[in-house]
VOGU-3710 file (C-alpha; in Angstrom, 3 decimals, decimal comma):
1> xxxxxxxxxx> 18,267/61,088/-3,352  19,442/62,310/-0,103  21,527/60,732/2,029  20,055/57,902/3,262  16,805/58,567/2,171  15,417/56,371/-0,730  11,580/56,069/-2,467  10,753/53,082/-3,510  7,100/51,805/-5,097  6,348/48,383/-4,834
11> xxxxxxxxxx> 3,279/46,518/-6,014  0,243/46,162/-3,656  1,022/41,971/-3,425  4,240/42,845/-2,808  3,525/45,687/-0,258  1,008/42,988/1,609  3,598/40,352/1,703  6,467/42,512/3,151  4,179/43,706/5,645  3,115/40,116/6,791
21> xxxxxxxxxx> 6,860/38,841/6,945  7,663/42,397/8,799  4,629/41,389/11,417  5,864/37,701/11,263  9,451/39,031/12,600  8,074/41,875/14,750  9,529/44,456/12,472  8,429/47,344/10,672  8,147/46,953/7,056  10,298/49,442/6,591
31> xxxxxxxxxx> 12,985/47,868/8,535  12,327/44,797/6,833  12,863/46,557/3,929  16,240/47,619/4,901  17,843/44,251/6,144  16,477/42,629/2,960  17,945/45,466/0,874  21,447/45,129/3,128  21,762/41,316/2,830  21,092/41,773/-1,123
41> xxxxxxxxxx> 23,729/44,469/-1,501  26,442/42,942/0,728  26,323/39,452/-1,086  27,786/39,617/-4,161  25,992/37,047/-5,510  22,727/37,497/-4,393  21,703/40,098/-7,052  23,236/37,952/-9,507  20,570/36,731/-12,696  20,185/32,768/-12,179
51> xxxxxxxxxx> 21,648/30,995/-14,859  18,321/29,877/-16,720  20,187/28,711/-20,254  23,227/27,319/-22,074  24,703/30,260/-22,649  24,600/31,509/-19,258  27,308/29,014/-18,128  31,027/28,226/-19,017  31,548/25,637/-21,554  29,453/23,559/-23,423
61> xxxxxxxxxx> 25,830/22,610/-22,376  25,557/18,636/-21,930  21,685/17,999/-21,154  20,753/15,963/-18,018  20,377/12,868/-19,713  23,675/12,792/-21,268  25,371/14,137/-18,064  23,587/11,281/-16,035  24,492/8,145/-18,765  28,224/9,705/-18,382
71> xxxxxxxxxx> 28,321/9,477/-14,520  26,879/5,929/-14,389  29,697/4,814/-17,422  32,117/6,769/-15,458  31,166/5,433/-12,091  31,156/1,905/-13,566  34,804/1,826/-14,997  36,082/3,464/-11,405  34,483/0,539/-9,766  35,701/-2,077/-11,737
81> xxxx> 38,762/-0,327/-11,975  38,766/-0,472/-8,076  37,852/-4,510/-7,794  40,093/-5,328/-10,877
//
């Protein structure tokens, strides 16, 4: 790859939307291209897999329903706590 210089193949969907968002901002698709591919590269985070399971987080997993039935119980004794 030389410097500065990089290929890239993307699918024709893809192609057609980065073209429309390109038009949409009065860019080129190419330079479209390149602020999307700067913003991903200078955030560390943003190329970052979402955490989609239990495993991808610290600690245990507690499912919504239990995490929601702990706030309200928790919520409850700070309040009475607080009028007490």
């Amino acid at each position: 790859m030389p410097d500065g210089a990089l290929n890239l193949t993307l699918s024709e969907e893809k192609t057609s939307r980065l073209a429309e968002e390109a038009k949409a901002a009065g860019l080129s698709p190419e330079a479209l291209a390149t602020e999307l591919l700067n913003r991903l590269l200078d955030d560390p985070l943003a190329s970052a897999r979402p955490a989609t399971t239990a495993a991808d987080y610290d600690g245990p997993y507690v499912g919504l329903e239990e995490a929601l039935t702990d706030f309200d119980a928790e919520l409850d004794r700070r309040l009475a706590a607080r009028d007490a």
